[in-house]
N, C-alpha and C positions, 0 to 999 in steps of 0.2 A: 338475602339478596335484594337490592334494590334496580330497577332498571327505568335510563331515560329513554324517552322515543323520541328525539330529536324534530322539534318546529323549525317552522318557517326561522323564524327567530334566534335561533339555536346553529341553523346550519353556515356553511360558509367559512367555516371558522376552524382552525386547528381542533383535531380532539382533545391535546393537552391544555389548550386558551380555555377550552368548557372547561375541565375538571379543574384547575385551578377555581376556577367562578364557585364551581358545584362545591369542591372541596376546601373551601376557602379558608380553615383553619390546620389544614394537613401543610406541611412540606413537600416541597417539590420533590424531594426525594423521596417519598415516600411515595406519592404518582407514580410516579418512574417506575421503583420496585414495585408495584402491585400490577402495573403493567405487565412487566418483566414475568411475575410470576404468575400471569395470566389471570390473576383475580380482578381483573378490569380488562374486558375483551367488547370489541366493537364488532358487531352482527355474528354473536359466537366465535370469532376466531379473534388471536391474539394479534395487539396493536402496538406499535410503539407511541402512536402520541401525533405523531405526526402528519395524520391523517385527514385530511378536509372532510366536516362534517356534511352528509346529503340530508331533506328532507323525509323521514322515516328510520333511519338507523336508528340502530339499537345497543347503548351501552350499558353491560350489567356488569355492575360492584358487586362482586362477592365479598362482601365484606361484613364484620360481627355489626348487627344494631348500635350497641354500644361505642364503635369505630365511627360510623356514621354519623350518630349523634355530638360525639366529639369534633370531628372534622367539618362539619357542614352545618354552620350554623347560618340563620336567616334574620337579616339585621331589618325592620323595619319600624322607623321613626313615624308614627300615626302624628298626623298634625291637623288641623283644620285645611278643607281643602278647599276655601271661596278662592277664586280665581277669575281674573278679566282674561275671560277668553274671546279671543279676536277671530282665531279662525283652528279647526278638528277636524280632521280626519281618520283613518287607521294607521297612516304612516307619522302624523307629525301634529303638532298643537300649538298655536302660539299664542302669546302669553301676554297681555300688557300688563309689565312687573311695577307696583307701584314704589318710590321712595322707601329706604327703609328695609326693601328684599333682598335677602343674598339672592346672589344666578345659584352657587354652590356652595358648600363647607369649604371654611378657611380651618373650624377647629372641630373635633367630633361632636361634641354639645348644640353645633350650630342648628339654626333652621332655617332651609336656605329653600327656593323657587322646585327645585328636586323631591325633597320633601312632600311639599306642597302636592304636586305634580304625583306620586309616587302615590299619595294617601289618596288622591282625585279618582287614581285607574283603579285602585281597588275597591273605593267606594261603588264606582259604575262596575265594574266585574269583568274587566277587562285585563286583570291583573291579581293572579292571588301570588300567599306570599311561597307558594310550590315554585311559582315559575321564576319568581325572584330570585329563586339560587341559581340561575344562569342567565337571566336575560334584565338588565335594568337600564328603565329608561333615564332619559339623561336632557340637559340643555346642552344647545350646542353652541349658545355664546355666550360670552359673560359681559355683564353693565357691573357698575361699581355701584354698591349698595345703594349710596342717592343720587340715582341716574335713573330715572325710571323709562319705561316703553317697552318695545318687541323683544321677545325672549320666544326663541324658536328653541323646540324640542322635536324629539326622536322619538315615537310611540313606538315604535317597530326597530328591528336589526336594519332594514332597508331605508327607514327615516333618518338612522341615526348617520348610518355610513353616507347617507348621499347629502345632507346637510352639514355632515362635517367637510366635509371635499368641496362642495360649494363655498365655507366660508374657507374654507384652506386655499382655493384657487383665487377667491376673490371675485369669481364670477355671480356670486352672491350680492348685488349694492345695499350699500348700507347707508341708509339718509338720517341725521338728527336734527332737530328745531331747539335753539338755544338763544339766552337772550344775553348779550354782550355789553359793556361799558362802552358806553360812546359809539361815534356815527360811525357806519361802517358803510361805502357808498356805492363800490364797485364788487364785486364778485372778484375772486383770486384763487388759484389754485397754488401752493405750498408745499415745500419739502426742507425736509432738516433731519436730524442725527437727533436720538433720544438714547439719554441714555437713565436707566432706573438705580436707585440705592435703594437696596433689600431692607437695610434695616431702618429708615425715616418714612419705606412706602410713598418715595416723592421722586420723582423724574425731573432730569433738566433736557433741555433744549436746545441745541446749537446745530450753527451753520456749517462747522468742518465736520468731518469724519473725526469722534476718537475714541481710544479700545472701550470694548465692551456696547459700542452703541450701535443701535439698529433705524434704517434710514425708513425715514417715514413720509407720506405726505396725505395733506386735508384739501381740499376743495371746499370753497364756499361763497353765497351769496347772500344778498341781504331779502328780508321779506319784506320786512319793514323797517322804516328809519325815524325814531322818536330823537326828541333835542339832546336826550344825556344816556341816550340805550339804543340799540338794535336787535329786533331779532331778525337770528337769520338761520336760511338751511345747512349743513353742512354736511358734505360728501365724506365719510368717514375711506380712505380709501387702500391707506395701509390703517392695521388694527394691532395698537400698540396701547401696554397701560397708559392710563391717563391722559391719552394723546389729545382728543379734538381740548379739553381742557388746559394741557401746560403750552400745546401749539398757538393758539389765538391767546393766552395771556404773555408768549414773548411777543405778537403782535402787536400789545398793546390794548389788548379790545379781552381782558378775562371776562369770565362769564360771571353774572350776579349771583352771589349766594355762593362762592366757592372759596371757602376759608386759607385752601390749601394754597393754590395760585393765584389766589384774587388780590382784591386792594380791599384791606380789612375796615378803613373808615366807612370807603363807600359801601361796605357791605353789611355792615351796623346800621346805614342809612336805611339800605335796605328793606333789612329783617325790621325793622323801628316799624317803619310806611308798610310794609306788604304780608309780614308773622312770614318771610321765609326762610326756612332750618337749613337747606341744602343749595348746592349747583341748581340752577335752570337748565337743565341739561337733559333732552329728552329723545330716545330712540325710537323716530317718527314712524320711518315708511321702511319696506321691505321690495327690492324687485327684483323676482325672480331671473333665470338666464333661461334658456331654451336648454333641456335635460333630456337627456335618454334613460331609458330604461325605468322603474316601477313609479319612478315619481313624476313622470312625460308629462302628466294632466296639470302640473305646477307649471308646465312652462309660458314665461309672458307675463307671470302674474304680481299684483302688484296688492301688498296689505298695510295697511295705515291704525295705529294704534294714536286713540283721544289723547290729545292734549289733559295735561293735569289742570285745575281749576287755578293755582298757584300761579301758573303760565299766565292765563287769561285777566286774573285780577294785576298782576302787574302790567302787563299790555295795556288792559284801560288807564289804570295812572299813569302810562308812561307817554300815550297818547300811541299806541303802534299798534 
């Protein structure tokens, strides 16, 4: 017999959402039947599954060692866990994710910002790998691998759920600093239709509505204005792939360093003058909205992750 006491962490949650988590190699049907046949009962008495978890419950698997070890295994990728941390808490952690970081796994092999993150909690002991089989933390936005800055996460069930709802509603703002082709002199807000191909990973751009695409818009001003670049802020304001980049290069103004949507001479020029690999593309600032409930102390507030050195060395050649 093995038995959970349900956390902070834990609760909230359907009891069949945990055993799945706990049991994560069993079939759902086979849940079900052990339910069924009371060999998985919630506070001694028998459960269907459907149960909202409280803080203190007690679910105990009667079930062989053997059964256990089968069904419930516990995946943790140990990785190096140096991290530009910006700002920690107990509910949440943010990250300034350098070039070159996944936010997530694209394929299992991968070693992505989670990872990272994952091997950090357990290092500090905030995290072993017992609690791992039901409660994993997680990011709750994704940058594109060379797109560095703010990478908020979830330490907590109450981090995760109310940083995802913030970026879900959008009452989350999202600010980026990026450095553009040519003069850019006025400030503009922007909207258009994106639409993405799965298999080139490349988004196009347009002004009507057509199927499959999702309507988007950027906000932006300039910081600075050099002869042959700009940088400038931008209001990320709907959050679509690829966006603040395929958006400003149908403007005419792509971002330096970005092979995908850029102007590949001038970006040869570039990388020639500056050794840069990637987009100038970076996820500045964070400001928060007025929140209720366990994360209220976050309300108003405003976190800003450094500028990359890459940023700065081409600012000074560029005169901005």
């Amino acid at each position: 017999m093995r038995e959970i006491i349900i956390s902070a962490n834990e609760a909230a949650q359907r009891m069949d959402k945990l055993l799945f988590k706990y049991l994560n190699e069993a079939p759902k049907s086979f849940v079900y039947k052990m339910l069924r046949k009371k060999n998985i009962v919630l506070n001694g008495k028998k459960a269907d599954g459907s149960e909202k978890l409280c803080p203190g419950d007690s679910i105990r698997l009667y079930l062989a060692e053997e059964t256990l070890e089968k069904f419930s295994k516990v995946r943790v990728q140990r990785v190096s866990s140096k991290l530009n941390i910006i700002y920690e808490d107990n509910n949440i952690i943010l990250i300034n994710k350098p070039v070159g970081m996944l936010s997530q796994k694209a394929k299992p092999e991968d070693v992505s910002a989670v990872e990272h993150l994952i091997s950090y909690l357990l290092e500090k002991g905030e995290l072993t790998e017992e609690t791992l089989r039901s409660f994993r933390p997680s990011v709750c936005n994704r940058l594109d691998r060379n797109t560095s800055g703010l990478l908020a996460a979830g330490k907590s069930l109450a981090g995760l759920q109310t940083l995802s709802e913030l970026f879900r509603d959008r009452s989350l703002k999202k600010y980026y600093r990026c450095i553009v082709s040519g003069q850019v002199r006025e400030g503009c807000r922007i909207s258009g239709w994106l639409t993405k191909d799965a298999k080139t990973n490349k988004v196009t751009i347009s002004k009507e509505k057509t199927a499959d695409a999702s309507r988007i818009e950027t906000e932006y001003y300039p910081v600075k204005i050099g002869t042959a670049a700009t940088l400038l802020e931008v209001h990320l304001i709907t959050g679509k792939t690829h966006q603040i980049r395929a958006h400003l290069a149908s403007q005419g103004h792509p971002i330096l360093g970005d092979f995908k949507y850029g102007i590949t001479g001038e970006n040869q020029k570039y990388r020639k003058a500056y050794g840069i690999q990637s987009q100038l593309l970076h996820a500045f600032r964070l400001e928060f909205p007025e929140i209720d409930g366990p994360l209220s102390y976050l309300s108003g507030k405003i976190f800003t992750a450094d500028i990359p050195e890459t940023f700065h060395k081409v600012c000074r050649g560029e005169g901005l």
